[in-house]
N, C-alpha and C positions, 0 to 999 in steps of 0.2 A: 047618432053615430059620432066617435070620438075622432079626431085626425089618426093617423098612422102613423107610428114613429118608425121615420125609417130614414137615413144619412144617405143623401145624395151621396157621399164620395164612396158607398159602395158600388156604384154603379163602374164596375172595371173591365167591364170585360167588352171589344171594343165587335162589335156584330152588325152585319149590312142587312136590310130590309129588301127584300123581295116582292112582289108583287106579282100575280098570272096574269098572263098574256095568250090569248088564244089565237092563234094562226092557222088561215085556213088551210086543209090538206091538199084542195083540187078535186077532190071528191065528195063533197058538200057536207063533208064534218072539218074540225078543227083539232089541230093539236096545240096542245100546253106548254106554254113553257115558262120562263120569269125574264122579269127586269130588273133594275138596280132599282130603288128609289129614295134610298139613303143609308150613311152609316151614324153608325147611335152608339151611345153608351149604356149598359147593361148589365145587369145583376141577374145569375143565373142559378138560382137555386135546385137540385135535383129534387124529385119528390119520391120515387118509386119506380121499379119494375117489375111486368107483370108478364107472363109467358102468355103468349096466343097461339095456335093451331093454323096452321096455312099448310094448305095441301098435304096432312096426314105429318108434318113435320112441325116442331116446339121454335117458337120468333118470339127474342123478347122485346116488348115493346116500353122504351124507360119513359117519363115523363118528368117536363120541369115548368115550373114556374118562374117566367123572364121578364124581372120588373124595366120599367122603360118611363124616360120623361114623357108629359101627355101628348098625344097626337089625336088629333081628329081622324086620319085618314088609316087607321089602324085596323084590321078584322079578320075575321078568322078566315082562313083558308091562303095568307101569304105567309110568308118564312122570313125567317133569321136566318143566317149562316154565320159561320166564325171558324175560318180556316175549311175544315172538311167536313165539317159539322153541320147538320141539316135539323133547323125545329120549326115544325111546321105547327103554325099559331091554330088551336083548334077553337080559344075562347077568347075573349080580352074585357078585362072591366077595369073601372076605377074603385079600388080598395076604399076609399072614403068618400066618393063622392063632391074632389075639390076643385080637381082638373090639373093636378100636380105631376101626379104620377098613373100608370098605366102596369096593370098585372098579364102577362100574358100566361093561359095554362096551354103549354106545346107537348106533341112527341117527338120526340129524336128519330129522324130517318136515318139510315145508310150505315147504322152501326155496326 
């Protein structure tokens, strides 16, 4: 597999890192919620929109592709935000395999 050509100085768009946090209710379950754990710089590519069904009504659900410098502590199920903007990391790999960079594939909540 070849490197990725890809120019750090696209990386502009400036997005904080989230992480879940489970706190207990009182009632021997836990509620969800996030913490900071950094902000980063980032390349946010759209990929698509696709309509879903929830409760007999049409939700569209957009997806993107948010490349990022590499992190160890990166995985699917924390978020990005940027501004009011909600992408919650559903996948994350290394495009080449070098430890450069980091692809994440997100949906946009709260749209």
């Amino acid at each position: 597999m070849g490197l990725v050509d890809f120019d750090p100085g696209a990386l502009t768009a400036r997005l904080r890192l989230e992480q879940p946090v489970e706190t207990p209710d009182g009632q021997g379950g836990a509620m969800v919620g996030f913490e900071a754990v950094a902000d980063l710089w980032a390349r946010i590519e759209p990929l698509g929109a696709d309509v879903e069904e929830v409760a007999g009504a049409g939700r569209v659900i957009v997806t993107h592709h948010v490349w990022l410098r590499y992190r160890a502590d990166l995985a699917a199920g924390m978020r990005l935000i940027k501004g009011t903007r909600r992408f919650v990391i559903e996948s994350v790999r290394d495009p080449d395999e070098t430890g450069r960079f980091l692809v994440c594939h997100c949906r946009e909540e709260g749209r």
